[in-house]
Backbone as JSON, one array per atom type, in Angstrom:
{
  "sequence": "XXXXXXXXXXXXXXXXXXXXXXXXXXXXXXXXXXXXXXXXXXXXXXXXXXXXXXXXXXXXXXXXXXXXXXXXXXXXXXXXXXXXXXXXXXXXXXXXXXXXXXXXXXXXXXXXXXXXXXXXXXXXXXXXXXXXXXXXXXXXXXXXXXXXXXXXXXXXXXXXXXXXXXXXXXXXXXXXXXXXXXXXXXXXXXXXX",
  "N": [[-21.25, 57.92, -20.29], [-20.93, 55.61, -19.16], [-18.48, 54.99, -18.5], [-18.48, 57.3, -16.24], [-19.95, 55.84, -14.17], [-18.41, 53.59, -14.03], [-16.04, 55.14, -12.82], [-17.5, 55.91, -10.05], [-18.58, 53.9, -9.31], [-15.7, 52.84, -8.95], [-14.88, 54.43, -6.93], [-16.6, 54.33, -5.16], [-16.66, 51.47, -4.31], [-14.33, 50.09, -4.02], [-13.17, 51.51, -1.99], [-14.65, 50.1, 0.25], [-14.49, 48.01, 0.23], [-11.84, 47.52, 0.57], [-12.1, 48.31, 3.58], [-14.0, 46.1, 4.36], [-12.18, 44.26, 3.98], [-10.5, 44.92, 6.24], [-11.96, 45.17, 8.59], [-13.36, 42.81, 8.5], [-11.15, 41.2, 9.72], [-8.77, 40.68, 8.16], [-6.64, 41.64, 7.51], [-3.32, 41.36, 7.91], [-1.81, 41.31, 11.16], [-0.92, 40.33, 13.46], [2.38, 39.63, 14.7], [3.9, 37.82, 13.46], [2.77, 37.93, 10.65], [2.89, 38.47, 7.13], [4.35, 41.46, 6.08], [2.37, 44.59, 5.63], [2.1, 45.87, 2.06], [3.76, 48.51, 1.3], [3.92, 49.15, 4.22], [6.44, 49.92, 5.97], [7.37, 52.23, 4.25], [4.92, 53.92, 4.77], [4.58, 54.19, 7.51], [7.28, 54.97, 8.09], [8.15, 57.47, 6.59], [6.16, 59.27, 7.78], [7.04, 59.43, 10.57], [9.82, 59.66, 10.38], [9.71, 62.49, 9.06], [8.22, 63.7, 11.23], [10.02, 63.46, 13.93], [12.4, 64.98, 12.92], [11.37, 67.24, 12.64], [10.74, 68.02, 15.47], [13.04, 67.17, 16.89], [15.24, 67.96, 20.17], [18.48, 69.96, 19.55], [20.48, 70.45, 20.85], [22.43, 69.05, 23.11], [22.16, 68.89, 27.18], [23.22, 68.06, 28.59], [26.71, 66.72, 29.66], [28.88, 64.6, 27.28], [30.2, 63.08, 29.2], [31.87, 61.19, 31.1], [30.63, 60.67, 33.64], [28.0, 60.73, 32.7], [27.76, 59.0, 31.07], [27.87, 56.61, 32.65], [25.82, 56.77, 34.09], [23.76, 56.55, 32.44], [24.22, 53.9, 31.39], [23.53, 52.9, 33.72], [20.71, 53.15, 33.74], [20.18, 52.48, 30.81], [20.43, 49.33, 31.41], [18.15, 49.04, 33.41], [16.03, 49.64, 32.15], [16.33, 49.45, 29.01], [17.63, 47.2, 27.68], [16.13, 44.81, 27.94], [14.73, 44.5, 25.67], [16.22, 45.75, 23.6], [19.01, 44.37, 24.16], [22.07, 43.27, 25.34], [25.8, 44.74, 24.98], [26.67, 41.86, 22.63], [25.09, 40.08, 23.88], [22.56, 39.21, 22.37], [19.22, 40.39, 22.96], [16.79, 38.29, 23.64], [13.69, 38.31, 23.43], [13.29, 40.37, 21.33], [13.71, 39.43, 18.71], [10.77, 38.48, 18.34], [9.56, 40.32, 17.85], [6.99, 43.01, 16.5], [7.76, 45.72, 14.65], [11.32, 43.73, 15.31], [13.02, 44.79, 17.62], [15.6, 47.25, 17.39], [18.77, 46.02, 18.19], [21.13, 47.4, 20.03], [23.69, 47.43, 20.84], [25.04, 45.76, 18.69], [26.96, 45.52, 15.95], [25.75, 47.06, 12.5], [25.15, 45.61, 9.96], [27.26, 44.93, 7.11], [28.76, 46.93, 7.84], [30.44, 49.84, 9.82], [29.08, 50.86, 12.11], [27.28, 51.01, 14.67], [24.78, 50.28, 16.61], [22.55, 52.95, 16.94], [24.47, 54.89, 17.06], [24.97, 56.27, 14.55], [22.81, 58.31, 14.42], [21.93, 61.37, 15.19], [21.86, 62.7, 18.58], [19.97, 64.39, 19.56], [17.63, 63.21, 17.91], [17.74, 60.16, 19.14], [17.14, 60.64, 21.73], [14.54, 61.91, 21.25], [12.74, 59.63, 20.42], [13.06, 58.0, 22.69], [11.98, 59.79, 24.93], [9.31, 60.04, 23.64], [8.43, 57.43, 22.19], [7.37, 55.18, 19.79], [4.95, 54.28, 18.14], [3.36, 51.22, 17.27], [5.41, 49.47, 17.94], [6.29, 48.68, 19.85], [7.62, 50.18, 21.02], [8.21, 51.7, 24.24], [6.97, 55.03, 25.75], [8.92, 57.31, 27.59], [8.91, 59.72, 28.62], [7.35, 60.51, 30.93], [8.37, 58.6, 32.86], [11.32, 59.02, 33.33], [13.61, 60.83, 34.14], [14.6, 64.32, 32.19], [16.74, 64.81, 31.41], [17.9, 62.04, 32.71], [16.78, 60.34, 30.52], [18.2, 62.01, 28.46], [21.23, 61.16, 29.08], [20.71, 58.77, 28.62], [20.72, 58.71, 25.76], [23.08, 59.95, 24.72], [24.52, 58.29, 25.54], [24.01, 55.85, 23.8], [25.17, 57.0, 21.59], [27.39, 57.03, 21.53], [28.18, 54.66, 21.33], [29.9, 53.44, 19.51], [32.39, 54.29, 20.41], [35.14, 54.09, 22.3], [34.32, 53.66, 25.7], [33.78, 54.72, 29.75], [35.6, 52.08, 31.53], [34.1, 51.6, 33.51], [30.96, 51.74, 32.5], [31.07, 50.1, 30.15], [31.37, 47.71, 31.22], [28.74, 47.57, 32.28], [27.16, 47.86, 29.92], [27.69, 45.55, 29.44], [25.8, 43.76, 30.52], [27.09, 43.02, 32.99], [27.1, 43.76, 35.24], [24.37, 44.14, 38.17], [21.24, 45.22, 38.01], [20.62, 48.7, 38.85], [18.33, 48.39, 40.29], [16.64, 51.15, 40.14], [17.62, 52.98, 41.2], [19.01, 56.34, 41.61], [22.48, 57.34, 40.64], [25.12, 58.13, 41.39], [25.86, 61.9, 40.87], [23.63, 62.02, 39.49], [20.35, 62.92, 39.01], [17.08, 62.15, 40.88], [14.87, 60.12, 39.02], [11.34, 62.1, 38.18], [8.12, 61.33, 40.36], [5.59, 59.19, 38.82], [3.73, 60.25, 36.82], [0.18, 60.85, 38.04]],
  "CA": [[-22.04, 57.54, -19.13], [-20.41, 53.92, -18.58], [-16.85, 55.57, -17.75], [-18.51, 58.35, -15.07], [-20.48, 54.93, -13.3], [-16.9, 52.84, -13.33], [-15.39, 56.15, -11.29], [-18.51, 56.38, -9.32], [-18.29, 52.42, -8.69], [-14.63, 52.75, -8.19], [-14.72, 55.12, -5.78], [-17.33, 53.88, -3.41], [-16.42, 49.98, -3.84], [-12.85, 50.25, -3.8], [-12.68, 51.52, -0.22], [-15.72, 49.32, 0.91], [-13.89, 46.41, 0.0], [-10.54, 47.35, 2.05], [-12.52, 48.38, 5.11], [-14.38, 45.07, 5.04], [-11.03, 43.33, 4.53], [-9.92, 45.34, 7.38], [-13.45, 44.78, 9.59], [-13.68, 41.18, 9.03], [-10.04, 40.23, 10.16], [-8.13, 40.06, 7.06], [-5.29, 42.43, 7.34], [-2.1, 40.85, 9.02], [-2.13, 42.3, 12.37], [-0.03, 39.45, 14.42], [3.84, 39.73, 14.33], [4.34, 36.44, 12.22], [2.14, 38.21, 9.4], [3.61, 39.23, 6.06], [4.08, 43.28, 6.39], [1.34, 45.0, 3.84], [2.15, 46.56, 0.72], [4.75, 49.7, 1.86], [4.09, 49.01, 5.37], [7.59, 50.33, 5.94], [7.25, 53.66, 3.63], [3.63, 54.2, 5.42], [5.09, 54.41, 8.56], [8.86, 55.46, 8.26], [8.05, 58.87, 6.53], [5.87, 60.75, 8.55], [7.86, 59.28, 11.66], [11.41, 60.67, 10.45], [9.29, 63.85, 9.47], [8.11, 64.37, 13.0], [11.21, 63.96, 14.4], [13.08, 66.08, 11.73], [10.84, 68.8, 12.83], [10.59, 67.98, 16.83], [14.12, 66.74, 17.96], [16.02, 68.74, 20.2], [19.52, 69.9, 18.13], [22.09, 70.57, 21.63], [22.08, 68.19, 24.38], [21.95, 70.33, 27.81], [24.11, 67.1, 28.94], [27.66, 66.8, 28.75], [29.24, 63.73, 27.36], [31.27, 62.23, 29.63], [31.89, 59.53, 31.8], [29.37, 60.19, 34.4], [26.93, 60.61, 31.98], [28.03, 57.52, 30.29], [28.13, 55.47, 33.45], [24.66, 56.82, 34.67], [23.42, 55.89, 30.8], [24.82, 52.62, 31.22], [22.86, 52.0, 34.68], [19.55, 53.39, 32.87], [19.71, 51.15, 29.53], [20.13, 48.23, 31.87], [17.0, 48.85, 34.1], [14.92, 49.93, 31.33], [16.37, 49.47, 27.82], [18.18, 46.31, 27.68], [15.13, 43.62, 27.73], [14.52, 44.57, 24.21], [17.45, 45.74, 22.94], [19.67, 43.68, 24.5], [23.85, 44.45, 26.0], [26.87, 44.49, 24.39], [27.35, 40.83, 23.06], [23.82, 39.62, 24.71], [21.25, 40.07, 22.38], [17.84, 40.13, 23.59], [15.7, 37.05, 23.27], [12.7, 38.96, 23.02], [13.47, 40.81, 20.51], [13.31, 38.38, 17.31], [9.69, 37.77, 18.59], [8.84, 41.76, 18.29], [7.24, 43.4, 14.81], [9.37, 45.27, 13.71], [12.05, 43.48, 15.99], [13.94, 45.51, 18.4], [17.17, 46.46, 17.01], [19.71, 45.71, 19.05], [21.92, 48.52, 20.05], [24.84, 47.28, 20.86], [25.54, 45.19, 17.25], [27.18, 46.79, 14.1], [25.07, 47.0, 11.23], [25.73, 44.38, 8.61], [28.45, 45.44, 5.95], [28.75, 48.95, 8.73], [30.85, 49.83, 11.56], [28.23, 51.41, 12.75], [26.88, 50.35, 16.14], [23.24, 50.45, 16.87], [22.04, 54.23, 16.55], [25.39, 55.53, 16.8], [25.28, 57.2, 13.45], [21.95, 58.79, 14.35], [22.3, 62.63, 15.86], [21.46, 62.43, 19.9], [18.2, 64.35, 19.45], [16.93, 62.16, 17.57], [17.38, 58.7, 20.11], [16.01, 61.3, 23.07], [13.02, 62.21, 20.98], [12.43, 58.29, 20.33], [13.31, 57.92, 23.83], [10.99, 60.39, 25.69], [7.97, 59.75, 23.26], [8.03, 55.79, 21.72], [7.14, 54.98, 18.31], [2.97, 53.71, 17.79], [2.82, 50.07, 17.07], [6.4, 49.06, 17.44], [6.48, 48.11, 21.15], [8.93, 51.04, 21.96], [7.51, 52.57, 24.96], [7.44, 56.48, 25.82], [9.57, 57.24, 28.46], [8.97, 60.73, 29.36], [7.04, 60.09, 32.42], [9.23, 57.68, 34.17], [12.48, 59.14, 33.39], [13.57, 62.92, 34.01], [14.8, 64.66, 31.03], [18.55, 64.46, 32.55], [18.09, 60.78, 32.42], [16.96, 60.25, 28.77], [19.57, 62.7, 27.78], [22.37, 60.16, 29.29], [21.02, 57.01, 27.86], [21.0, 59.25, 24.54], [24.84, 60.53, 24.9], [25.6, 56.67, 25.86], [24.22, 55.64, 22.72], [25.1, 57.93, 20.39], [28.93, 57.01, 21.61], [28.63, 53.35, 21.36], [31.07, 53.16, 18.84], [33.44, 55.05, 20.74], [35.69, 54.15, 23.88], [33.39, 54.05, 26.7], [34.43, 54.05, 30.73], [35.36, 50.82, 31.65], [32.36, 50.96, 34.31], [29.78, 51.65, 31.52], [31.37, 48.9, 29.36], [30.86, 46.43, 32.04], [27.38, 47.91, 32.36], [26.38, 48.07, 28.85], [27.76, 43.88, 28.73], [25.59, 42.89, 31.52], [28.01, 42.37, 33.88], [26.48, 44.24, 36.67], [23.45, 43.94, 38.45], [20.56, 46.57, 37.32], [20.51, 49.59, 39.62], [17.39, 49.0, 40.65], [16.19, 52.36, 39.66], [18.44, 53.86, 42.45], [19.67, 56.94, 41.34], [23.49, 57.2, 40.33], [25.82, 60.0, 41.91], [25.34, 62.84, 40.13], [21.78, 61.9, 38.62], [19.03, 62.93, 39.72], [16.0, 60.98, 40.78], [13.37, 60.27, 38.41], [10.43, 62.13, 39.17], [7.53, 60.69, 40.4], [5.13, 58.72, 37.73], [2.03, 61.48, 37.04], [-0.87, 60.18, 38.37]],
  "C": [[-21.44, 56.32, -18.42], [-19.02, 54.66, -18.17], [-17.61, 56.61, -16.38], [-19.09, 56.91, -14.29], [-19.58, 53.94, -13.17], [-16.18, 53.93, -12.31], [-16.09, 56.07, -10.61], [-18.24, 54.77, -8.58], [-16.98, 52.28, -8.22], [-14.2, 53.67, -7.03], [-15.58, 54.7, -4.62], [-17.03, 51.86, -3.56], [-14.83, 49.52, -3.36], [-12.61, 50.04, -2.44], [-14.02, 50.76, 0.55], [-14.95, 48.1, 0.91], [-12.76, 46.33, 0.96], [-11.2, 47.55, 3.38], [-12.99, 47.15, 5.44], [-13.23, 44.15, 4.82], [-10.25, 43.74, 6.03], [-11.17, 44.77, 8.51], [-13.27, 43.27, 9.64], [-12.43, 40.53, 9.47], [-9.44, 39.4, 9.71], [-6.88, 40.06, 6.95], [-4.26, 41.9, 8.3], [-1.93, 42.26, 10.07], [-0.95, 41.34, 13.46], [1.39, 39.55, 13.6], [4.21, 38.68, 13.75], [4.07, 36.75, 10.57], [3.27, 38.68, 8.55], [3.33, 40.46, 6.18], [2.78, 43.91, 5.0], [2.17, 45.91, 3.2], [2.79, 47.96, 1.27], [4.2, 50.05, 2.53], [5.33, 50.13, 5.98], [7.91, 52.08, 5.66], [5.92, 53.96, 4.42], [3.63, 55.17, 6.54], [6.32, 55.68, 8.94], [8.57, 57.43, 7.99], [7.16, 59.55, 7.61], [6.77, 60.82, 10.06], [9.11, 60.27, 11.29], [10.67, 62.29, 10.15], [9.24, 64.95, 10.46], [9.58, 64.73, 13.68], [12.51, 65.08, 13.44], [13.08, 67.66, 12.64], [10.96, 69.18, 14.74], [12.19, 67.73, 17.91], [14.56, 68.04, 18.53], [17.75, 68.92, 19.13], [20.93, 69.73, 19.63], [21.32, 69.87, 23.0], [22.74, 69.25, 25.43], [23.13, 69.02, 28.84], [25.53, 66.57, 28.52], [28.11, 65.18, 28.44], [30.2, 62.83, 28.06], [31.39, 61.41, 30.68], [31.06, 59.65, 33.0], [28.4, 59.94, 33.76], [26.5, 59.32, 31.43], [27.86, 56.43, 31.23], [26.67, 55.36, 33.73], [23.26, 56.39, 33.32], [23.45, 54.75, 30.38], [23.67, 52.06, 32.15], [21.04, 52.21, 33.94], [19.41, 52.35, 31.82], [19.94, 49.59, 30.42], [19.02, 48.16, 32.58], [15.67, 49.36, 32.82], [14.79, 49.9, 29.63], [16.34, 47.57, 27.42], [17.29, 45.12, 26.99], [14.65, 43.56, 26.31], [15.45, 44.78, 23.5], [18.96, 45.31, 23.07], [21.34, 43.99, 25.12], [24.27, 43.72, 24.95], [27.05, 42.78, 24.01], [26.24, 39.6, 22.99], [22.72, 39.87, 23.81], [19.89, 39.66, 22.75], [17.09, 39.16, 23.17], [14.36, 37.26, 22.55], [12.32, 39.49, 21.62], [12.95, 40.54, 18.75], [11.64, 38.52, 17.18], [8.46, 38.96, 19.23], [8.08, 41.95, 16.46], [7.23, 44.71, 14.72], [9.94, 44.9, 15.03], [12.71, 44.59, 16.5], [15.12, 45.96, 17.78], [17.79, 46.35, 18.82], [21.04, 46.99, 18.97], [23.36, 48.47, 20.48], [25.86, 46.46, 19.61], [26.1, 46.26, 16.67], [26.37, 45.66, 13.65], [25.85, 46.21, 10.09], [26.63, 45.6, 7.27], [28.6, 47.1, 6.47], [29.89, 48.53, 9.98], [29.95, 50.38, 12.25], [27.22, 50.3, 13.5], [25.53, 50.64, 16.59], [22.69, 51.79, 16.38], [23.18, 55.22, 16.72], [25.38, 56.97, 15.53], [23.96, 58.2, 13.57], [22.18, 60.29, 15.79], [21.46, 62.3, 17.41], [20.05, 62.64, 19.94], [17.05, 63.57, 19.25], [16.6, 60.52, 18.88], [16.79, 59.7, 21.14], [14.59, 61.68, 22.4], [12.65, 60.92, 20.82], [11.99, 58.01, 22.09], [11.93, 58.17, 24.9], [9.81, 60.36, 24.89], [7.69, 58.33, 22.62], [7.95, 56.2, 20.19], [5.97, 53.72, 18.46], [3.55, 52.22, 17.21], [4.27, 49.59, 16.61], [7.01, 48.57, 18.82], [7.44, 49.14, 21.94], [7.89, 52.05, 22.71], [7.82, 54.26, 25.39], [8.03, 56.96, 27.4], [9.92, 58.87, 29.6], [7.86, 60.96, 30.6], [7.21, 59.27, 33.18], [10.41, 58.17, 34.0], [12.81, 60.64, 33.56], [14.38, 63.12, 32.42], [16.2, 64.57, 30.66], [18.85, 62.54, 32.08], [18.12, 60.27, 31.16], [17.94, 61.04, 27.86], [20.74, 61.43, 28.07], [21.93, 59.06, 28.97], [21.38, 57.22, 26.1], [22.39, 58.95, 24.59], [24.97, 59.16, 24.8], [25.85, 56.21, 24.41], [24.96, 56.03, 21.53], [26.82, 57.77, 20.38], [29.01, 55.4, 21.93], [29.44, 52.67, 20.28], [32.4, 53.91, 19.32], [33.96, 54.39, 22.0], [34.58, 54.33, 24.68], [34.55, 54.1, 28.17], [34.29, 52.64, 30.88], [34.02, 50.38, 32.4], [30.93, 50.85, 33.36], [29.82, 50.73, 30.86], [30.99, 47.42, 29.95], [29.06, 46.41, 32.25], [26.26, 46.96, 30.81], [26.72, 46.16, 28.36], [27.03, 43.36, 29.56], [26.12, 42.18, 32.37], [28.02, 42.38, 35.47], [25.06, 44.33, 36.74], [22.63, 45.13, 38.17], [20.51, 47.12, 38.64], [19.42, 49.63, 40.38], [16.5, 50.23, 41.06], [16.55, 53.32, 40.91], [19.08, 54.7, 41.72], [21.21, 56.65, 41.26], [24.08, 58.05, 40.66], [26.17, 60.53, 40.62], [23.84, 62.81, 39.4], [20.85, 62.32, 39.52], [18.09, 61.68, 39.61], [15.2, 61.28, 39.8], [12.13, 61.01, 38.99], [9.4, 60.99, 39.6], [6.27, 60.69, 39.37], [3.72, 59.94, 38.04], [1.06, 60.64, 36.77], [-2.77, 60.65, 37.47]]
}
């Protein structure tokens, strides 16, 4: 009888107790906080799941130097401020939770260059939908599908030779496009109301 009224007590006090640590404004919630208890694993799996199951697999975009240039003027009007250029990294960033990476770095003890090593699909499914409580916004209603494909491709070859015009791009060297199309790009559509 005393063991079935410890399950019975541990089952309804247990989760009474985390909700009112959660209710009364216990649980680190501000980006200075210590992360909770596999925070990290919580998150990470069902995310890479989704995308696992959702990315596209063949970009309908080819890689090459327009793409790359018009990829270049894109991550400067709309990537950049968080993830910072070539060189430049973002201020912001540090002072994100989780922090931004930075996409133009290599990875500590890596040659690998921001999301480089990560298949294109993948950064366009990031891309055109965000990621929940990580400040990365979803981008498939300001950008056409054309567009997020070429900031993909850019990335996904930032360990590689770029054109020199994208290189100058991707260091902040040129002024942002002000969301002026790029020959050959299409315009963005317009934002759905």
């Amino acid at each position: 009888m005393r063991f079935l009224l410890g399950v019975v007590i541990g089952v309804l006090l247990v989760p009474a107790l985390v909700l009112g640590w959660f209710r009364y404004g216990h649980a680190p919630v501000a980006v200075g906080d210590s992360p909770l208890p596999q925070e990290k694993l919580i998150t990470s799996v069902p995310l890479e799941a989704r995308i696992d199951r959702e990315m596209p697999q063949n970009p309908p975009v080819q890689a090459d130097e327009t793409t790359f240039v018009a990829g270049a003027h894109l991550y400067n009007d709309h990537c950049a401020v968080c993830h910072g250029f070539h060189g430049k990294p973002a201020a912001i960033a540090a002072h994100m939770f989780p922090s931004a990476p930075q996409l133009w770095e290599k990875h500590r003890n890596s040659d690998v260059i921001g999301v480089s090593d990560d298949p294109p699909g993948e950064t366009y499914w990031k891309t055109a939908n965000g990621i929940r409580l990580t400040g990365m916004p979803a981008f498939k209603d300001l950008l056409s599908e054309t567009e997020m494909w070429q900031v993909s491709l850019l990335l996904a070859n930032a360990d590689k030779p770029l054109p020199p015009e994208a290189v100058e791009i991707v260091r902040g060297e040129q002024p942002a496009a002000n969301n002026a199309p790029v020959q050959g790009t299409p315009a963005a559509p317009a934002k759905k109301q």
